[in-house]
C-alpha positions in Angstrom: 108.3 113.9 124.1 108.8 111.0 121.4 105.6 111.9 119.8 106.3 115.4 119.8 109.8 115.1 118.4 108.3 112.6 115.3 106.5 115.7 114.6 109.5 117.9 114.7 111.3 115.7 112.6 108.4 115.5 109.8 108.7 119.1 109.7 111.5 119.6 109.0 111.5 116.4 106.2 108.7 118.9 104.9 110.3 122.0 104.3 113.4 120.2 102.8 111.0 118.1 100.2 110.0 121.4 98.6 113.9 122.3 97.5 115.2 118.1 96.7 112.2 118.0 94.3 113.2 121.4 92.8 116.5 120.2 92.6 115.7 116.7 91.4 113.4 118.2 88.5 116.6 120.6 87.7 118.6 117.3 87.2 116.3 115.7 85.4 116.2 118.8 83.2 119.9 119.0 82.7 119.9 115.5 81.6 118.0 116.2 79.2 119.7 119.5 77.9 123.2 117.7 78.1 121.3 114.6 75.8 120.5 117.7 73.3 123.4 119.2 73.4 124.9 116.3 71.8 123.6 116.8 68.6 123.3 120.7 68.6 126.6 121.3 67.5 126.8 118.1 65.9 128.2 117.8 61.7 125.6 117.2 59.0 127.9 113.4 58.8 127.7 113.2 62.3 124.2 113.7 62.9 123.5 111.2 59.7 125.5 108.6 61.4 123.7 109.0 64.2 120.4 108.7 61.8 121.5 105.8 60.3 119.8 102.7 62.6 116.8 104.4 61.9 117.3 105.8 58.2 114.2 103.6 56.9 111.4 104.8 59.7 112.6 108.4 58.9 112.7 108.0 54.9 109.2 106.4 54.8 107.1 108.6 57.1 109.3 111.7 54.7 107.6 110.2 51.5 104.4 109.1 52.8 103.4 112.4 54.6 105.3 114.6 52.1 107.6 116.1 54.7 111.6 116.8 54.5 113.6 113.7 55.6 116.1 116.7 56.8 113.0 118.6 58.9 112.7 115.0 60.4 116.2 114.4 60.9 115.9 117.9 63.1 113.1 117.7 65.0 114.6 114.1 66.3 117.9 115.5 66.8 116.8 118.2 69.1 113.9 115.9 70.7 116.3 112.6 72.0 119.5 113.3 70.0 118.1 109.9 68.2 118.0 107.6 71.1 115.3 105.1 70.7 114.6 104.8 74.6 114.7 108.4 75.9 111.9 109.4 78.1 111.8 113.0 79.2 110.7 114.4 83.0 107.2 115.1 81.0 106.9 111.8 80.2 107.8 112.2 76.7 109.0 108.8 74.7 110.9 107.7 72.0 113.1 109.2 69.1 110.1 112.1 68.5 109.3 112.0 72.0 105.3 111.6 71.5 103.3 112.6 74.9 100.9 109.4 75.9 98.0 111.9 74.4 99.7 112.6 71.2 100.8 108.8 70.9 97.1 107.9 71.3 95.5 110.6 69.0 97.9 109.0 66.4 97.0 105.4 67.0 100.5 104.5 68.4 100.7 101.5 70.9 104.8 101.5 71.6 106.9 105.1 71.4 109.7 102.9 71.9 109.3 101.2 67.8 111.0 103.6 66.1 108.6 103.0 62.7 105.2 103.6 65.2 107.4 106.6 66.8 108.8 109.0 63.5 105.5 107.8 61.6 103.5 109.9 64.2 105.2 112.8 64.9 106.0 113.0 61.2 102.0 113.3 61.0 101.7 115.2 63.9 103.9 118.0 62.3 102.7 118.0 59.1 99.2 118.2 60.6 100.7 121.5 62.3 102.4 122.5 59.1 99.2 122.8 57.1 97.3 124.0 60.2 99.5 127.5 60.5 99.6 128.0 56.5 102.8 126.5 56.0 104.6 128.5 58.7 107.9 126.7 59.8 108.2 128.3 63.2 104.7 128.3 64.3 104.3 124.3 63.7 107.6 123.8 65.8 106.1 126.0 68.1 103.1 123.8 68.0 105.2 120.6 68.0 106.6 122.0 71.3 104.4 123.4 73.5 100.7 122.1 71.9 99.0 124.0 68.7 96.9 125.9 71.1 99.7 127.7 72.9 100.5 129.0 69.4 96.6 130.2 69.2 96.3 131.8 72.5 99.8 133.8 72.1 99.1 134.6 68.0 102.5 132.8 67.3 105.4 131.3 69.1 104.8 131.2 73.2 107.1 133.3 75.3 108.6 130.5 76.9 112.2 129.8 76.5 112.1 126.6 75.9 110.0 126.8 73.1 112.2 129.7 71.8 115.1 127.9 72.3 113.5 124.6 70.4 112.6 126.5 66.9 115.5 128.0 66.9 117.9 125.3 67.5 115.4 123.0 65.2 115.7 125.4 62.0 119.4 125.6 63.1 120.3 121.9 62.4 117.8 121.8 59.3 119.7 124.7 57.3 122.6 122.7 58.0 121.3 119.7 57.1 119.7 120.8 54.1 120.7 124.6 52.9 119.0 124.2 49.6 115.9 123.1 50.6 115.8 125.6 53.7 116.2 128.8 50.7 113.8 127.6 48.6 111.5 128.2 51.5 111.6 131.7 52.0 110.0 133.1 49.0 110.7 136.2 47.4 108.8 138.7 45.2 110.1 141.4 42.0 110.5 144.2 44.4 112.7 141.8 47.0 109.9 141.7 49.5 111.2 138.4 51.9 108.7 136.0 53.2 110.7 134.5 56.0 109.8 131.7 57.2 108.1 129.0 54.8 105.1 130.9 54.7 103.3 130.7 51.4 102.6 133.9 49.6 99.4 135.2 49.2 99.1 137.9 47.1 100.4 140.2 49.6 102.9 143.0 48.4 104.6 146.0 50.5 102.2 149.0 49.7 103.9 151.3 47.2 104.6 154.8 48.1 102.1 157.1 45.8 104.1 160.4 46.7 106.7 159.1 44.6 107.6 160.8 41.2 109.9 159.6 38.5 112.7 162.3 38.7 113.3 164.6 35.9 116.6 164.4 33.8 117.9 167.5 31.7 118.8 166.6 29.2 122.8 167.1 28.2 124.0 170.1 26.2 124.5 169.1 22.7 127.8 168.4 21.1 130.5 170.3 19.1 129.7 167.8 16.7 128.2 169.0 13.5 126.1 165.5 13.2 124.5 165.8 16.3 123.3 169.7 15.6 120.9 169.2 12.9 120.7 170.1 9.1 120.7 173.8 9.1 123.7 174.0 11.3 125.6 171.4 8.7 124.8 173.8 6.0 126.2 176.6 7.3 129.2 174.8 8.0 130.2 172.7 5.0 127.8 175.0 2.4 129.9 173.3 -0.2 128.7 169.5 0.2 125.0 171.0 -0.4 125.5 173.0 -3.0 123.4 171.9 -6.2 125.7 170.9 -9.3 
């Protein structure tokens, strides 16, 4: 009877571990969102205050991979909010939350030193950057859910995550920087909109060859004797052409 109801009991431990981990994962998940949310919303000052312990890792790995200091400022705002420690339930670490495999490919021993940390993910997505021609969204995409997610689905992944991620990323970097995020859509003579960042490439909207320059009557002439011609201002005023 014991042994049997030791078995009962793991049985029923069983079919309740199944829902606690789903619910434990969902926790872990909401952690993470609420971490987020703080800097969503958050004020150009506020999220540069926030910025500010970490204003010289961010500024050199801007100049030395050639990358917006704002772009940073948003990918690390939507990836820990910029807190220095914050591990996600992937095991993602640090202020640009690099994945152990992404930390290694970029030669990073500690996540958690915020120079080792924005250095390689400021790499990582200007690697991504120049890999999809420039293309803002697609290198966020890749940033988010691995470069070749973005190649199997021929741009950003139908997962709402990742949706969610470019969006809120390009969000907080037009706020950040509103200049710099116009002068990357590019624009042609005929008003043709590049949107986003992509480069142009000699690329116009075909022209529509069954158009025809419309044909304008001209207006009927004037009462006005100048605008009639000289045989009309002869017969007129005879008298200011008559020969002394």
């Amino acid at each position: 009877m014991k042994k049997s109801s030791s078995i009962q009991i793991l049985s029923v431990g069983a079919a309740y571990s199944k829902p606690l981990l789903a619910v434990f994962i969902a926790s872990l998940l909401s952690i993470e969102t609420a971490v987020a949310a703080g800097c969503l919303k958050a004020s150009p000052i506020s999220l540069e205050r926030k910025a500010a312990s970490h204003a010289s890792a961010i500024q050199l790995a801007a100049s030395k991979h050639r990358i917006d200091r704002e772009l940073i400022l948003a990918v690390i705002a939507v990836e820990s909010c910029f807190q220095l420690k914050a591990v996600s339930s992937a095991g993602a670490e640090g202020l640009m939350q690099l994945m152990p495999d992404t930390a290694d490919r970029f030669g990073v021993s500690n996540s958690f030193n915020a120079k080792q940390n924005v250095m390689a993910g400021s790499k990582y997505l200007k690697w991504l950057l120049n890999r999809f021609g420039g293309n803002l969204k697609f290198a966020l995409a890749g940033y988010n859910a691995g470069e070749g997610r973005v190649d199997q689905y021929k741009g950003i992944p139908p997962f709402r995550e990742t949706q969610n991620y470019v969006k809120n990323v390009i969000a907080i970097y037009h706020r950040l920087a509103p200049q710099k995020a116009i002068r990357q859509s590019q624009t042609i003579a005929n008003g043709t909109v590049y949107y986003p960042y992509k480069p142009l490439k000699g690329k116009t909207q075909a022209v529509n060859s069954n158009y025809s320059t419309p044909v304008i009557k001209p207006e009927a002439l004037t009462a006005k004797p100048g605008r009639q011609g000289l045989d009309f201002m002869k017969s007129r005023a005879p008298h200011l052409y008559r020969k002394p």
